[in-house]
BAFI-3210 file (N, C-alpha, C; in Angstrom, 3 decimals, decimal comma, padded with zeros to 6 digits):
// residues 164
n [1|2|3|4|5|6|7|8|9|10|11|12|13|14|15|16|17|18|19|20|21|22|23|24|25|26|27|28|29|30|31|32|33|34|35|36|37|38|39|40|41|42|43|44|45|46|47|48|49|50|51|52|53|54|55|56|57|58|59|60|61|62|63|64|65|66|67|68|69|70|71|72|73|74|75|76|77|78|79|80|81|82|83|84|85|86|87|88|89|90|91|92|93|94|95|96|97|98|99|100|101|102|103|104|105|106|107|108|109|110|111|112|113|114|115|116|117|118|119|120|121|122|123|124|125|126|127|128|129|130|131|132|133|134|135|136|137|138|139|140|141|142|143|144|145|146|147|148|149|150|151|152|153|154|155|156|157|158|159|160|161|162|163|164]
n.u [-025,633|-027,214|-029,948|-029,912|-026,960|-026,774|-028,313|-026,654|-024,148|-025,181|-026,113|-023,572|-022,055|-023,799|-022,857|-020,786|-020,655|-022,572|-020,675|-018,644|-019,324|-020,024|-017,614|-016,385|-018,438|-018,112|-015,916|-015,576|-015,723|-018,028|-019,002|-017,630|-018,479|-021,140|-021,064|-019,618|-021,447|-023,488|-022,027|-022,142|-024,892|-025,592|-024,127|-024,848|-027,938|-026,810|-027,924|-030,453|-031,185|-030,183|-027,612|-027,460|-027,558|-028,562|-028,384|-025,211|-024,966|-026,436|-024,391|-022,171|-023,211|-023,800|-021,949|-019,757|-021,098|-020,730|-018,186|-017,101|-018,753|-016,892|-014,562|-014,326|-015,009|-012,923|-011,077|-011,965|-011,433|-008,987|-007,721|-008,262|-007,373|-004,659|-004,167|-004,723|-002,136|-000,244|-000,623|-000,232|002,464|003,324|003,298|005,106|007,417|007,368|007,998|010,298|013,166|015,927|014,877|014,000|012,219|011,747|010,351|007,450|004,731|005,452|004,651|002,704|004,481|006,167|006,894|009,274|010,392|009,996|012,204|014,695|014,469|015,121|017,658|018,869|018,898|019,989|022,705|023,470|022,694|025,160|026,850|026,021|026,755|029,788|029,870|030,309|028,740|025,612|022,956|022,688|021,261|020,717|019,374|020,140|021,123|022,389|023,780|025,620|026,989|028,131|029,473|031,709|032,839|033,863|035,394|037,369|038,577|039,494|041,940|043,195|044,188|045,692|047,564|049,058|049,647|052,003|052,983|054,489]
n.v [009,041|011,062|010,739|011,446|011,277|007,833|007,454|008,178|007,067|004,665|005,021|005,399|002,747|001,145|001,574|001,226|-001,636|-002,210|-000,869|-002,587|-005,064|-004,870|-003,921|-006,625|-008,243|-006,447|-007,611|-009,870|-013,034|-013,337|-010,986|-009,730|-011,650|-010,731|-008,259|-008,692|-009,693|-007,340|-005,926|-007,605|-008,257|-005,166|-004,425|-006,604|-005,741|-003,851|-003,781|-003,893|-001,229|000,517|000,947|003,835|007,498|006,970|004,440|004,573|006,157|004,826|002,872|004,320|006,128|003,994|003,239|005,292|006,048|003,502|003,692|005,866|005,395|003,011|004,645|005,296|002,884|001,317|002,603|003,630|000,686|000,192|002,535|001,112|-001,364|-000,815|000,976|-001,207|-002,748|-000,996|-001,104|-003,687|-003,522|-001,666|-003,132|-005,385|-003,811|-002,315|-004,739|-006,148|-006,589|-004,202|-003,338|000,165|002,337|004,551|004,031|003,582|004,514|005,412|006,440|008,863|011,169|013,610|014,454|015,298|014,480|012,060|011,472|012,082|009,965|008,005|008,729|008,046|005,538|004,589|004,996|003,019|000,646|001,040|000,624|-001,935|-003,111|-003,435|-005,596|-009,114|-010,911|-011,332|-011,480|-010,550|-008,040|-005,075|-002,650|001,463|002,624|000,638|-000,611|001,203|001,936|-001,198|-001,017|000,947|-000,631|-003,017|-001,506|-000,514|-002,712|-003,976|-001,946|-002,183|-004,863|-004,875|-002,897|-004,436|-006,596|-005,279|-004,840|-006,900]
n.w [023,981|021,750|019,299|016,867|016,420|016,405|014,919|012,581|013,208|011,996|009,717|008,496|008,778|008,049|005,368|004,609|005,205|002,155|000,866|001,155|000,715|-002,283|-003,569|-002,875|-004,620|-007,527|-007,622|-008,327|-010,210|-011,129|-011,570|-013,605|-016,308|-015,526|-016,744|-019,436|-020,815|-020,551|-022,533|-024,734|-025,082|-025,967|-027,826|-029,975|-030,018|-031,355|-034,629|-034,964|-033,775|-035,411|-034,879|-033,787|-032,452|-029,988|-028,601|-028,776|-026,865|-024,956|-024,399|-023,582|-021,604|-019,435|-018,883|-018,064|-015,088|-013,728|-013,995|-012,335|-010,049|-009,539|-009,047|-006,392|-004,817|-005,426|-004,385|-001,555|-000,721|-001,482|000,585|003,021|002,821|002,746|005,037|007,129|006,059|007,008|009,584|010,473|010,115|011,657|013,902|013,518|013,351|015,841|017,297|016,877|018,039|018,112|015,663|013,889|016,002|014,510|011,931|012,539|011,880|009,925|007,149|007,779|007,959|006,411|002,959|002,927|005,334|004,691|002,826|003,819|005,724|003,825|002,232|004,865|004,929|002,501|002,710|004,967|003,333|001,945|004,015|004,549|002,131|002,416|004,483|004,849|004,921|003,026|004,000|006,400|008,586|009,472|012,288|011,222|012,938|014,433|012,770|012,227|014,262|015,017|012,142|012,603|014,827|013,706|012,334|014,307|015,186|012,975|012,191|014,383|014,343|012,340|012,989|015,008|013,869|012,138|014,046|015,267]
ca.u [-025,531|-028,486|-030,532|-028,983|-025,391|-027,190|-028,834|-025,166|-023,266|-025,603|-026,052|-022,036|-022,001|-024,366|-022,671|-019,522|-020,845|-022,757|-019,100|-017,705|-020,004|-020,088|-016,303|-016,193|-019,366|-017,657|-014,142|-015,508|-016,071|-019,637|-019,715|-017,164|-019,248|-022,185|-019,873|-019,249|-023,289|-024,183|-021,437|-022,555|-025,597|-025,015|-023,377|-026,117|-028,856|-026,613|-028,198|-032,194|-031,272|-029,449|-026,202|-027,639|-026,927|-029,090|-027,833|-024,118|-025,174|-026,867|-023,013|-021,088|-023,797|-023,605|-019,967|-019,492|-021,738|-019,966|-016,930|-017,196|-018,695|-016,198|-013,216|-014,656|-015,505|-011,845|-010,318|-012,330|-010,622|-007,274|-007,268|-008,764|-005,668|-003,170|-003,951|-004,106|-000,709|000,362|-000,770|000,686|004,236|004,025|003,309|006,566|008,797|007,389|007,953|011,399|014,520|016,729|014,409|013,799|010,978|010,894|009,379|006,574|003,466|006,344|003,201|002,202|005,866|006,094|007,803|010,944|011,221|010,640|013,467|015,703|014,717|015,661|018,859|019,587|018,840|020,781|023,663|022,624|022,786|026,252|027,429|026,284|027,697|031,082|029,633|030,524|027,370|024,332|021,368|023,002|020,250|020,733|018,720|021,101|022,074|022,883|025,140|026,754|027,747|029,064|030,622|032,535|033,284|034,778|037,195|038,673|039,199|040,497|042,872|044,288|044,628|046,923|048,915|049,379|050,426|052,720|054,047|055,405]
ca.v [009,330|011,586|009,920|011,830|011,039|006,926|007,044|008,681|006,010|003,473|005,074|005,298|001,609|000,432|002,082|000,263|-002,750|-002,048|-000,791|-003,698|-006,280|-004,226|-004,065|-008,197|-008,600|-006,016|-008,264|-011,728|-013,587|-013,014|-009,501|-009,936|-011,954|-009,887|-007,082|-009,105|-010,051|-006,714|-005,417|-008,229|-008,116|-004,272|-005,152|-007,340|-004,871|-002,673|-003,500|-003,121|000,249|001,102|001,838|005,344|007,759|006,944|003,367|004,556|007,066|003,471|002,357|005,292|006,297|002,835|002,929|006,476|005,662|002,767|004,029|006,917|004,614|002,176|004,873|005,637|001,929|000,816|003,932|002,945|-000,600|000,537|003,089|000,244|-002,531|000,201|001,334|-002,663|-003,417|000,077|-000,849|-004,572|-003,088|-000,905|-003,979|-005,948|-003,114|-002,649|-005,865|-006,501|-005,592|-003,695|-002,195|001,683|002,712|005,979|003,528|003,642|005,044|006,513|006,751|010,207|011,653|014,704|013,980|015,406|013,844|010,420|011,267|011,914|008,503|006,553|008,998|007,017|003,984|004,149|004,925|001,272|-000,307|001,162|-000,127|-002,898|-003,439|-003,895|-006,813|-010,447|-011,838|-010,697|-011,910|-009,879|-006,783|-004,130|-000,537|002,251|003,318|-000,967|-001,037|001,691|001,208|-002,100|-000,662|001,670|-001,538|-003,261|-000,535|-000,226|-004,061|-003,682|-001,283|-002,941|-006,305|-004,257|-002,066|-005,370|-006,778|-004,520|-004,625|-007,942]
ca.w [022,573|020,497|018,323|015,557|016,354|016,665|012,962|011,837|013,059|011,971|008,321|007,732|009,283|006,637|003,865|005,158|005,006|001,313|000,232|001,337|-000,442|-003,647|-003,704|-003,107|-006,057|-008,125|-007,964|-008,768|-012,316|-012,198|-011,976|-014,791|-016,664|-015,588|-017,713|-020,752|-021,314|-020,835|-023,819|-026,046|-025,790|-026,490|-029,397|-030,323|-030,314|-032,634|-035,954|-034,847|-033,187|-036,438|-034,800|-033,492|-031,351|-028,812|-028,674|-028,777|-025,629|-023,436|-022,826|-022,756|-020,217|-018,790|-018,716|-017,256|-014,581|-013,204|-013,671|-011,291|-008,481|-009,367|-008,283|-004,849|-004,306|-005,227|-003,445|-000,157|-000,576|-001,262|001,781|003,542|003,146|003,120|006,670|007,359|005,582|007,953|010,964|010,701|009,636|012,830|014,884|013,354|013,516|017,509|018,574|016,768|018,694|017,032|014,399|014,284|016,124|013,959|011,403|012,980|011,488|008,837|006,162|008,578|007,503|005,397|001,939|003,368|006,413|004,423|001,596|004,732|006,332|002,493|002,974|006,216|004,600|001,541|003,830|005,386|001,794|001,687|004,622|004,298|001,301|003,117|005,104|003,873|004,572|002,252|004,408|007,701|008,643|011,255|012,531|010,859|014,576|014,910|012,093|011,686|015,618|014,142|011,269|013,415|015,883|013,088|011,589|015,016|015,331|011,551|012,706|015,802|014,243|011,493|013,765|015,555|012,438|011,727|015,233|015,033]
c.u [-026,899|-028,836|-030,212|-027,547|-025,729|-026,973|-026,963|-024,207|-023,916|-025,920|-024,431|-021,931|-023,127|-023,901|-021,454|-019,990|-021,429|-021,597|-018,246|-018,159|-020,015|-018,781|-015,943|-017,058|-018,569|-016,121|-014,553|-015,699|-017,656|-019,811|-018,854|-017,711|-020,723|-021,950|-020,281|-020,412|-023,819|-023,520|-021,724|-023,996|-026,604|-025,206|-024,293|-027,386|-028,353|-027,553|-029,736|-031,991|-030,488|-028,207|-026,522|-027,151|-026,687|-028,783|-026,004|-024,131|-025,668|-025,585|-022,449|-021,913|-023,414|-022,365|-019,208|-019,777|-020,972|-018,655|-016,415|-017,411|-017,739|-014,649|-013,370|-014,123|-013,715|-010,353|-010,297|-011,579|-009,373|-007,027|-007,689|-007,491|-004,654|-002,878|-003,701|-003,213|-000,058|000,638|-000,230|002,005|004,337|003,663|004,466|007,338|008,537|007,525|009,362|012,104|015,227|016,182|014,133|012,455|010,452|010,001|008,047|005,291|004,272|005,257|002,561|003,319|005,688|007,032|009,074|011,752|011,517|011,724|014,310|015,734|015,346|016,833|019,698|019,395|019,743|022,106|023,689|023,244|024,703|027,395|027,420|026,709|029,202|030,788|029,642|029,426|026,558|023,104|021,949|022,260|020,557|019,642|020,163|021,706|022,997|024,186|026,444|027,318|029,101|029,893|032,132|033,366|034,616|036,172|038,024|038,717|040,159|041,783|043,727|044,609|046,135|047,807|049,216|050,612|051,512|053,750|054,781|056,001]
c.v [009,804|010,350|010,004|010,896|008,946|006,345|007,425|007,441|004,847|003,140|004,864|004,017|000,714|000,764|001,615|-000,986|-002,869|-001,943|-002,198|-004,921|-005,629|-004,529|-005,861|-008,294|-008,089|-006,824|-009,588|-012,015|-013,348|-011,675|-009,162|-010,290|-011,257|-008,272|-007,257|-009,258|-008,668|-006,125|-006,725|-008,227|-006,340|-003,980|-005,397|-006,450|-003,891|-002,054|-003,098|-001,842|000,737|001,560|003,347|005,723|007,387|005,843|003,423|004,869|005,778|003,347|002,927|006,201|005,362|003,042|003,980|006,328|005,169|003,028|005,223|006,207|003,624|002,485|004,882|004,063|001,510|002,062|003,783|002,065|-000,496|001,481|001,981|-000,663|-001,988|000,575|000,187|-003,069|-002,218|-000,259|-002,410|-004,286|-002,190|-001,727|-004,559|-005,180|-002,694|-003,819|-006,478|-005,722|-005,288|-002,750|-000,681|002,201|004,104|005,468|003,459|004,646|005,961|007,120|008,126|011,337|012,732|014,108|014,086|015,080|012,378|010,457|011,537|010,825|007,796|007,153|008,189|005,671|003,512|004,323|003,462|000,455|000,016|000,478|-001,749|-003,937|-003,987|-005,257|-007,803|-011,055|-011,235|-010,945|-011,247|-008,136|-005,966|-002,865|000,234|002,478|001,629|-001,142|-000,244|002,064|000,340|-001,915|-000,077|000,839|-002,525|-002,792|-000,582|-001,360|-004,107|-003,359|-001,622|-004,189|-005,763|-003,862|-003,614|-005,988|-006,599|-004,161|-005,701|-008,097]
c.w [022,089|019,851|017,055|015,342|016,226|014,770|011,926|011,745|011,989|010,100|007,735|008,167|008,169|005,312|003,840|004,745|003,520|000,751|-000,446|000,848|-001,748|-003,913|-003,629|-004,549|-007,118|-008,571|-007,944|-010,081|-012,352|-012,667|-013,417|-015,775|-016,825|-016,837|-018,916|-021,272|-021,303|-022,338|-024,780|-026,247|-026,291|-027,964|-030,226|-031,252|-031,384|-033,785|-035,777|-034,104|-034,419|-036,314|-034,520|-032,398|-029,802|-028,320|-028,371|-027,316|-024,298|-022,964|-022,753|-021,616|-019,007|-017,975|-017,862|-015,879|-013,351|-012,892|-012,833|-010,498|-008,641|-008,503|-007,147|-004,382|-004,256|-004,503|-001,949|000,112|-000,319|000,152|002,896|004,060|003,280|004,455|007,386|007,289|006,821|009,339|011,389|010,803|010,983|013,902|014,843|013,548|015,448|018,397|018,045|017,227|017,713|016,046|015,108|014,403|015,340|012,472|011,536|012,689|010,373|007,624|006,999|008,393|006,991|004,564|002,751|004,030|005,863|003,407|003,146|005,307|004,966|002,085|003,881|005,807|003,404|002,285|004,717|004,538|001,568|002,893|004,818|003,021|001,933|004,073|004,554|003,854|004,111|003,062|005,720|007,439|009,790|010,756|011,682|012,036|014,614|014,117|011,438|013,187|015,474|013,238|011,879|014,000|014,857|012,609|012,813|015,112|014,159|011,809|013,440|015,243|013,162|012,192|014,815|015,062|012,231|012,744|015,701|014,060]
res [x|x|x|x|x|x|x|x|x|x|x|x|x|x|x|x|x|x|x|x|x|x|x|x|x|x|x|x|x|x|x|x|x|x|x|x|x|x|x|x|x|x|x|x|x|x|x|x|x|x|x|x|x|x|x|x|x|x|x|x|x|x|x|x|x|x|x|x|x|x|x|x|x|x|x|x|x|x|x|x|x|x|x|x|x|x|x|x|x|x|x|x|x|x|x|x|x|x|x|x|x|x|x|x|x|x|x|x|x|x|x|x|x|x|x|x|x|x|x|x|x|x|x|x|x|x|x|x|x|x|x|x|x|x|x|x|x|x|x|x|x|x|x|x|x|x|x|x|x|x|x|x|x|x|x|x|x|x|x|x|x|x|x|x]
***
């Protein structure tokens, strides 16, 4: 590995870890608190700054500020647990039988292919609608197998029926 490609890793690997304590500080009661003391005493200062511009301009500077590094910081986070919550959900659906491995990394999908998977799933919801038990789950291939398996038992127990 270069010495370049070294310091690269080692700068995005500290800015990871900075992220990632900013984003904890930023989400506790102090930094909350740290918040509320700076807008009161803000506030505070109003009347000896006369209420001017330049006084109005400290926290909507302030405030701008923060609130730009605040989207990154909680943007980082969120793509962060999302790929986490992703990459658990494609461990449970790979290690349960039965489920549909095309679940699997479905978040990589194109819109269209995922409105065609919640297609095949509301199709699911409809069949299983016809099932007496409410807490009974299948793959779409599993139950509408089963569905199928049923109607012809349906069928034969009738023409049975009907034949005595």
């Amino acid at each position: 590995m270069t010495g370049t490609k070294r310091r690269t890793m080692g700068f995005g690997r500290a800015l990871e870890i900075f992220a990632r304590r900013a984003t904890e500080w930023t989400g506790s009661s102090w930094a909350f608190g740290s918040a509320v003391a700076i807008v009161v005493v803000w506030a505070v200062t109003g009347p000896y700054f006369g209420f001017s511009d330049t006084w109005q301009l400290v926290i909507n500077t302030g405030t701008t500020i923060v609130t730009f590094l605040m989207v990154f910081l909680i943007q980082r986070a969120q793509n962060k647990d999302s790929l986490a919550i992703h990459l658990k959900l494609n461990e449970i659906v790979a290690a349960l039988e039965g489920a549909s491995n095309r679940l699997i990394s479905v978040e990589d999908l194109t819109e269209d292919e995922i409105h065609l998977l919640r297609q095949h799933y509301q199709r699911l919801v409809k069949i299983a609608g016809h099932e007496e038990s409410l807490t009974r789950s299948h793959s779409i291939e599993e139950a509408e197998a089963r569905h199928r398996f049923k109607t012809r038992q349906r069928r034969q127990r009738q023409a049975t029926e009907e034949a005595s």
